[in-house]
C-alpha positions, 0 to 999 in steps of 0.5 A: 500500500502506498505510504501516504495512503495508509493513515487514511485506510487507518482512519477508515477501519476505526470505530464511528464511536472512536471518531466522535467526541464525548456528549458534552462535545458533540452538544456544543459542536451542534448547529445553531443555525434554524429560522427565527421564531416569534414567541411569547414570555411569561414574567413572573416575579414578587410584584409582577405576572406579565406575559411579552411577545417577541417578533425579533423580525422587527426593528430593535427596540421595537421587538417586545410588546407587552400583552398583559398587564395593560400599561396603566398598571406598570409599575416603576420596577415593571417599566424599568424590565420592559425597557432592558428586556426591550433592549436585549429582545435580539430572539436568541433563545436557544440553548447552545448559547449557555455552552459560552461559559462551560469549560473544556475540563467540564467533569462527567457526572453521571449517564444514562442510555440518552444523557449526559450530565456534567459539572463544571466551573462556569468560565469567566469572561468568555463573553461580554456582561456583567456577571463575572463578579457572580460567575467564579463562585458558582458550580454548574452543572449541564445535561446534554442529550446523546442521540440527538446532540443538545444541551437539555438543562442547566444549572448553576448554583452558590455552594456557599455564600459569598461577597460579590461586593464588599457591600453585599453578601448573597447568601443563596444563588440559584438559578435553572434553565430547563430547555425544550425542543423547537419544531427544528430540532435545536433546543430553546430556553423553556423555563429559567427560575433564579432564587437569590437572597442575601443583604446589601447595604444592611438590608436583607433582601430575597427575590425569585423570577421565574421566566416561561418561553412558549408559543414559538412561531416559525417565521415563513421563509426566514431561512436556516442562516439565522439564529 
């Protein structure tokens, strides 16, 4: 046999599972390209119970509109989200994204027939924002699917409690995303719940927000380029 040729009738004789990475690879490797969807968002939180839809075919700033509740009862704090979400409504919910901050050395947990689950240190400054300061004292923890490569659910959660200021003390940090199937096949951020609780300025303070994406509505025609 030619010499040049024989890595690639190596190549060739190996097992397809020898070739493939691990769980956790093959999920973040997954396409993130699919048409883009319009979908509506629940917001429930201590004062507010909302419900949002997203049409990110619209000009920015303009791809939010508020169904429920109607505008005269907006509170302050309910004005102030609409105007931030308004301003990040870019229609990226899928799953893969949350892949930004999982660590090549991510650890394997434990598997089943269909999943992988694996934890990890979340990365610090993999992308722009302003939750490094919280990041490096949490614990992740992802499950991916293995037939069918996808990130199914993530977790991130303070072990103990911790400074991210020196005048604030959180005392509890959790925060789930769990992700569901879109009729493409690539998996979109369902339900994100956040339970913090800690003191800041010598104040206690505790607040959960829970987040229910539903209702996606593929747009005609919009392609498979876009995200």
């Amino acid at each position: 046999m030619h010499r040049s040729l024989l890595p690639l009738a190596l190549f060739a004789l190996l097992p397809w599972q020898a070739l493939a990475g691990t769980p956790l690879q093959d999920a973040l490797a997954a396409s993130p390209d699919g048409p883009l969807y319009i979908f509506d968002v629940i917001l429930q939180n201590d004062g507010t119970d909302a419900m949002m839809r997203v049409d990110p075919t619209q000009p920015e700033g303009e791809r939010l509109t508020v169904i429920s509740p109607p505008r005269k009862d907006w509170s302050d704090d309910f004005r102030k989200q609409v105007k931030k979400m308004q301003a990040d409504s870019d229609g990226d919910i899928w799953c893969s994204s949350l892949g930004h901050n999982i660590p090549d050395d991510a650890a394997l947990e434990s598997e089943t027939p269909t999943t992988a689950t694996y934890t990890y240190a979340p990365k610090v400054g993999a992308e722009p924002g302003d939750m490094d300061d919280i990041l490096k004292y949490l614990k992740g923890k992802v499950v991916v699917a293995k037939d069918d490569p996808a990130i199914l659910s993530v977790e991130m959660v303070a072990e103990k409690p911790f400074r991210p200021l020196p005048i604030a003390r959180i005392s509890q940090f959790e925060m789930k995303v769990a992700c569901n199937r879109a009729p493409d096949g690539r998996t979109h951020v369902a339900r994100v719940n956040v339970d913090i609780s800690g003191s800041a300025m010598m104040k206690d303070f505790s607040e959960s927000e829970r987040q229910t994406i539903t209702n996606l509505k593929a747009v005609p025609e919009s392609g498979m380029g876009a995200k």
